[in-house]
C-alpha positions in Angstrom: -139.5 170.6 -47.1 -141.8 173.3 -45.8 -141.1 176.7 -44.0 -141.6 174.9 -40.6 -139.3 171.6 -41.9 -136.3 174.5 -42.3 -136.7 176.2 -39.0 -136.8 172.9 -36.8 -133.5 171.8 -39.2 -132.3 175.3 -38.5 -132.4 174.8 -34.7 -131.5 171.4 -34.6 -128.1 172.4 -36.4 -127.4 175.1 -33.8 -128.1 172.6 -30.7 -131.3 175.0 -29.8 -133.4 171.8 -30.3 -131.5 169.0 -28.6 -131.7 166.0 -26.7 -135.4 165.1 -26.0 -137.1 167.7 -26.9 -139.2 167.5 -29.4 -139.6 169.5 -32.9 -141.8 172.1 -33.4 -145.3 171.7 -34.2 -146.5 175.1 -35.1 -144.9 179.0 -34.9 -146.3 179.4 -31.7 -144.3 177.8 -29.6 -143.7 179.6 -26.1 -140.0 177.7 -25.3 -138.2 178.6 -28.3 -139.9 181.4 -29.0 -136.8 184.3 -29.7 -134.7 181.8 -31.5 -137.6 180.5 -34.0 -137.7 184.2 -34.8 -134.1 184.9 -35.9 -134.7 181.1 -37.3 -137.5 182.6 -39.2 -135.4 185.5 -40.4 -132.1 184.1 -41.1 -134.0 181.8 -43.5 -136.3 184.2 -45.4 -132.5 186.4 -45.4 -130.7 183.3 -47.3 -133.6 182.6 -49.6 -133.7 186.4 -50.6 -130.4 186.7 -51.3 -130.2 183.4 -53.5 -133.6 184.9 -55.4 -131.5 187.8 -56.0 -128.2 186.5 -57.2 -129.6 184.3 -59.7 -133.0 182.5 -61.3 -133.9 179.4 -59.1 -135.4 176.1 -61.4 -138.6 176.4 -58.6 -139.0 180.5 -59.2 -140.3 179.7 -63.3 -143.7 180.1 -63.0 -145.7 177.3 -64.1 -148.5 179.6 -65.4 -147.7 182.0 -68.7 -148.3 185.7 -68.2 -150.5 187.2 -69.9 -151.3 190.7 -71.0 -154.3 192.4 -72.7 -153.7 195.9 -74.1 -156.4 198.6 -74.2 -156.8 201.4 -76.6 -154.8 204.7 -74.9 -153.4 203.3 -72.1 -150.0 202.7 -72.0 -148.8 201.0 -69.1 -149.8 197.5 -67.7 -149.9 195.9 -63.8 -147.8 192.6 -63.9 -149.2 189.3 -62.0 -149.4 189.9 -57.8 -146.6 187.0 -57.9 -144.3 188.9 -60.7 -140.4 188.7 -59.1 -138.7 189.6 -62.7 -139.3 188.1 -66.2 -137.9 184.6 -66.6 -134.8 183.9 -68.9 -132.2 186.5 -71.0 -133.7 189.0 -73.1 -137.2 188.4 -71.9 -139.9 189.5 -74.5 -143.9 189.1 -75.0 -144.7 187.3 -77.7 -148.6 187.8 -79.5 -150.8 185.0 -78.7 -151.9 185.1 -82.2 -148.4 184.8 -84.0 -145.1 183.8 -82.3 -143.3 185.6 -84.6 -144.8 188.9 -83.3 -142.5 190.1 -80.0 -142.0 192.9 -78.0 -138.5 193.5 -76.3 -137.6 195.9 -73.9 -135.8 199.7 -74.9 -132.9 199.7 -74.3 -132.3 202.5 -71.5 -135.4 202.4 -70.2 -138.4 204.9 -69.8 -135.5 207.4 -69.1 -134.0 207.3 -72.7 -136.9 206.8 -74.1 -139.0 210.1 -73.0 -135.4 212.0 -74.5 -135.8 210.4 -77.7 -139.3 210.3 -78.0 -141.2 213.4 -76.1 -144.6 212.2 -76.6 -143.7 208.9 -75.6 -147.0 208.8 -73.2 -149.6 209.4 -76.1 -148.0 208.4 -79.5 -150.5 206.1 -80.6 -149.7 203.2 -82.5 -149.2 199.5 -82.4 -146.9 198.7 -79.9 -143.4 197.9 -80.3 -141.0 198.1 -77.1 -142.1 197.7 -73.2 -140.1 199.3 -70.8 -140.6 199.6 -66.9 -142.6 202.3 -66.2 -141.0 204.4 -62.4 -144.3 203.3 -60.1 -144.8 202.4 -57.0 -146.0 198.7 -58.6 -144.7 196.0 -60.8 -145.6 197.5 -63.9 -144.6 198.0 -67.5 -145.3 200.8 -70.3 -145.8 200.3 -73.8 -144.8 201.9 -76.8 -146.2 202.6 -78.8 -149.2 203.6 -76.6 -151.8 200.6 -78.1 -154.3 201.5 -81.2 -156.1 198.3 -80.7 -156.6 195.2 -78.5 -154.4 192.5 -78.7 -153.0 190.0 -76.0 -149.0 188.9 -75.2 -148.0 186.5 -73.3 -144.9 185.8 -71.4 -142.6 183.6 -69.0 -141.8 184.8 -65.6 -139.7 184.1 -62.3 -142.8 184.1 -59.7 -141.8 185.3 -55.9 -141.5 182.0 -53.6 -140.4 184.2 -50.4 -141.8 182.0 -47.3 -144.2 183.3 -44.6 -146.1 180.6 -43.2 -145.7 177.3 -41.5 -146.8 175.4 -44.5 -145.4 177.2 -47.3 -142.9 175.6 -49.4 -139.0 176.0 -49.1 -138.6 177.1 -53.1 -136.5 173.9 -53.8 -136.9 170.9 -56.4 -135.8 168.3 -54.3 -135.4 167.3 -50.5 -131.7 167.1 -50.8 -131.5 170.8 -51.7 -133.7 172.2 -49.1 -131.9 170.3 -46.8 -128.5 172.0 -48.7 -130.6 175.2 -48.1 -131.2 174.6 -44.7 -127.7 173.9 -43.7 -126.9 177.2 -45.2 -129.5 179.6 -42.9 -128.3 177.6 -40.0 -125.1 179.1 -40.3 -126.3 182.4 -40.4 -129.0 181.6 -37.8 -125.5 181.0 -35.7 -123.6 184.2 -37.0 -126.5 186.3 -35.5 -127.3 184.6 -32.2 -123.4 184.1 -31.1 -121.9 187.3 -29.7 -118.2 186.3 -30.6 -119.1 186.2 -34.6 -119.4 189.4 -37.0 -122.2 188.8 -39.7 -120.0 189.9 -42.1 -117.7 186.8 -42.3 -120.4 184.6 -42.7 -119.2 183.7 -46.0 -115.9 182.8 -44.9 -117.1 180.4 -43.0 -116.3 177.1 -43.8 -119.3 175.4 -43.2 -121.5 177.3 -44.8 -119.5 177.3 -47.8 -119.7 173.4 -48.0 -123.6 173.9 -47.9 -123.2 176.3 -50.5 -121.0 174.3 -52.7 -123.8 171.4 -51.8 -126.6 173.4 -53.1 -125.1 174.6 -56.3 -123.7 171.3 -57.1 -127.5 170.1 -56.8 -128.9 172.6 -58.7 -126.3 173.0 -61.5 -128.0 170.1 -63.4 -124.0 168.4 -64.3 -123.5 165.3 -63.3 -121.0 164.4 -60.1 -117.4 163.3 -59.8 -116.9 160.6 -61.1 -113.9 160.1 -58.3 -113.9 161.0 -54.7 -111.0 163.5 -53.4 -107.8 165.0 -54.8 -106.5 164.1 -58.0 -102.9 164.5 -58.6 -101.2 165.5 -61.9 
């Protein structure tokens, strides 16, 4: 399912798209043009907050990171795609010897400059990254490289959705559809008056789609029986 697949699902739920009229073609549609907006928004809001809450099977990117130190400088730009590194205690690993790997301080660049003052020019080869406090994605080194040498390393790339064609960040149509059935909810939480945003996940409906999409994604297998079982 694409970006555009979601929004016409989105306003096919809510009874905006009904009857005769036909699905969208494109995101410049003059008749529905307010509502494919909040559509537009109440989607990229669902799939931001799902990115945030936990690691999504499509975020992994397919490609490994990779990383090329340089004699005295100490901190790196991450890929333009970087969201957060994929998996639990995420390290770099040498290209040369998979038993050579770099995990992060623990405290951060904070800690770090009160244990080590000269954190920023200690030569050396490197040990620890830590995020360095930039405006970018980036990560410092320490410590600071004495030689060339190359890491790589697994990542969670961002799969936010801007245009028509992009891809709703899901392994299967049953899921995006899950997905979809989700933002449609909230697409009708923002456009009705008589609801408050903030119930949204008291509402029943969207909780079904919720339960629908984590049941997909949880990789265990279903039920084996339908409804209530009885002790």
């Amino acid at each position: 399912m694409d970006f555009l697949g979601a929004v016409n699902r989105v306003l096919t739920n809510a009874y905006i798209i009904k009857g005769d009229d036909d699905l969208l073609t494109n995101f410049n549609d003059n008749q529905h043009e307010a509502t494919l907006r909040i559509a537009k928004n109440a989607i990229q809001t669902e799939l931001n907050s799902l990115m945030s809450a936990f690691s999504m099977n499509y975020e992994r990117a397919q490609s490994i990171g990779t990383l090329t130190t340089v004699v005295g400088q100490r901190t790196y730009t991450l890929p333009s795609n970087f969201v957060r590194f994929w998996g639990d205690n995420p390290y770099l690993v040498l290209d040369t010897d998979d038993s050579e790997r770099l995990y992060e301080w623990h405290g951060g660049e904070n800690r770090l400059r009160r244990t080590n003052h000269d954190y920023k020019t200690n030569p050396g080869k490197e040990n620890w990254w830590y995020w360095s406090q930039n405006e970018s994605k980036e990560i410092g080194l320490f410590q600071v490289p004495d030689a060339i040498r190359t890491y790589e390393f697994d990542y969670e790339k961002d799969v936010t959705v801007t245009n028509s064609t992009d891809t709703i960040p899901f392994q299967t149509e049953a899921e995006s559809q899950a997905f979809a059935d989700m933002a449609s909810r909230r697409f009708v939480y923002i456009i009705e008056k008589d609801k408050e945003l903030a119930n949204l996940e008291q509402d029943s409906q969207y909780l079904t789609a919720q339960g629908t999409l984590m049941n997909f994604i949880s990789y265990r297998d279903p039920n084996k029986f339908y409804g209530k079982s009885y002790r």
